[in-house]
N, C-alpha and C positions, 0 to 999 in steps of 0.2 A: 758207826765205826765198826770195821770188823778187829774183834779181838787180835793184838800181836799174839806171835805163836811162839814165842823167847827158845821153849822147851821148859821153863818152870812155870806153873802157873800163879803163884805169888807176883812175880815179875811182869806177869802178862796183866793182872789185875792192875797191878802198881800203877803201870803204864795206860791200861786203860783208862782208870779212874782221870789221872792226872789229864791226859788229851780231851776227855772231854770237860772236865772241870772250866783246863785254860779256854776248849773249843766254845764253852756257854760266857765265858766272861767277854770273848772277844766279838761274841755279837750281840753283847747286853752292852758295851763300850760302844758300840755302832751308835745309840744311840745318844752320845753327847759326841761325837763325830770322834772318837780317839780307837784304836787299835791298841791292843797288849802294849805294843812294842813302843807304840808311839808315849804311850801311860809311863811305860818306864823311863823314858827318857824326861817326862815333865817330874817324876814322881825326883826323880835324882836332882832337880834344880829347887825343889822344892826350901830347903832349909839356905843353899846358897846357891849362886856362880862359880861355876865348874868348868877347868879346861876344857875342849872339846877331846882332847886324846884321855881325857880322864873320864869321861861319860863313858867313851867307847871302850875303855880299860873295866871300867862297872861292867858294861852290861856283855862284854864279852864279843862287842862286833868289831869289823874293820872300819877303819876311819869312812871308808867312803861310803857304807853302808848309811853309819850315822848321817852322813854329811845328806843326803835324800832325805833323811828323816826329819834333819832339822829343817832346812830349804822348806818342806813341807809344812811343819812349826809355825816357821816363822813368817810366812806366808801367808798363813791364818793371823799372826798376831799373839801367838801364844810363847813364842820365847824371841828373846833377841842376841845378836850377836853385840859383842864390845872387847875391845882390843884387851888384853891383859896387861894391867900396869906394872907388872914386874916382867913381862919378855911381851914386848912388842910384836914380835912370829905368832907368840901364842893366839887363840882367837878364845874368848871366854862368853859361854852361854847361862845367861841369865832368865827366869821365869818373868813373865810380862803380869800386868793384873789381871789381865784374860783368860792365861795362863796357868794363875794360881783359882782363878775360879773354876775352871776349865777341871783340873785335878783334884779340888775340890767333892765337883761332883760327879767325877770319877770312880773316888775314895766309896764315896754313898752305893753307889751302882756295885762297887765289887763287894763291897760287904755286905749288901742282898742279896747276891749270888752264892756266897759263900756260906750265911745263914741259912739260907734257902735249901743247899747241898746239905750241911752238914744238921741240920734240921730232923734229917732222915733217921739223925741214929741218937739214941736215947744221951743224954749225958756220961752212964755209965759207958756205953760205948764209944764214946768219943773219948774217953780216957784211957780207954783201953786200947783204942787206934795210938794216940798219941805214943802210949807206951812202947805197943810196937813198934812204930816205926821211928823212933829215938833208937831203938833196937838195932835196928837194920841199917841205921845210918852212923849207928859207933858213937852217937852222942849218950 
């Protein structure tokens, strides 16, 4: 990837680092057939059954975005659709058992990746990232 050119170069790192972080998870996910995007949507059903307007209010897309994402899902057998018992309109997506093994080992795959990554930097420096970038993010 060629480094963005922001005009700071903190910002340019920032960004760096982050695209390829997400760019190594999303083809380490190729491997139990899921994509980021697709991850986040199983990852969101995981504890329960969720509007479909409340997925895509998470994860920040347009309804019809989702709506391909899930069609695709549920296709495989990894989420199902079921009418919501308190509005009938509603349409409510539930994780399948497929589904939850499916994000399962997901879960395992990204936190190899991310051990993997963050492997690189000694304890003390990863406390020291941490620090900073609670810094920079006002938390």
């Amino acid at each position: 990837m060629t480094r963005p050119r922001t005009g700071n170069e903190v910002v340019d790192a920032l960004i760096a680092a982050s695209h390829r972080m997400r760019q190594e998870v999303n083809e380490r996910l190729r491997e139990c057939g899921l994509s980021l995007a697709r991850f986040k949507v199983l990852q969101l059903l995981e504890k329960d059954a969720l509007r479909m307007k409340e997925v895509s209010e998470a994860l920040g897309v347009v309804p019809r975005t989702l709506t391909d994402t899930v069609d695709g899902l549920e296709a495989e057998g990894l989420v199902k659709r079921e009418e919501d018992p308190n509005d009938r309109r509603a349409t409510r997506l539930r994780l399948t058992a497929a589904g939850l093994n499916r994000v399962t080992e997901a879960h395992g795959i990204m936190g190899a990746v991310h051990r993997e990554r963050t492997s690189r930097l000694s304890a003390g420096e990863r406390a020291q990232l941490i620090h900073l970038l609670e810094r920079l993010s006002g938390d």
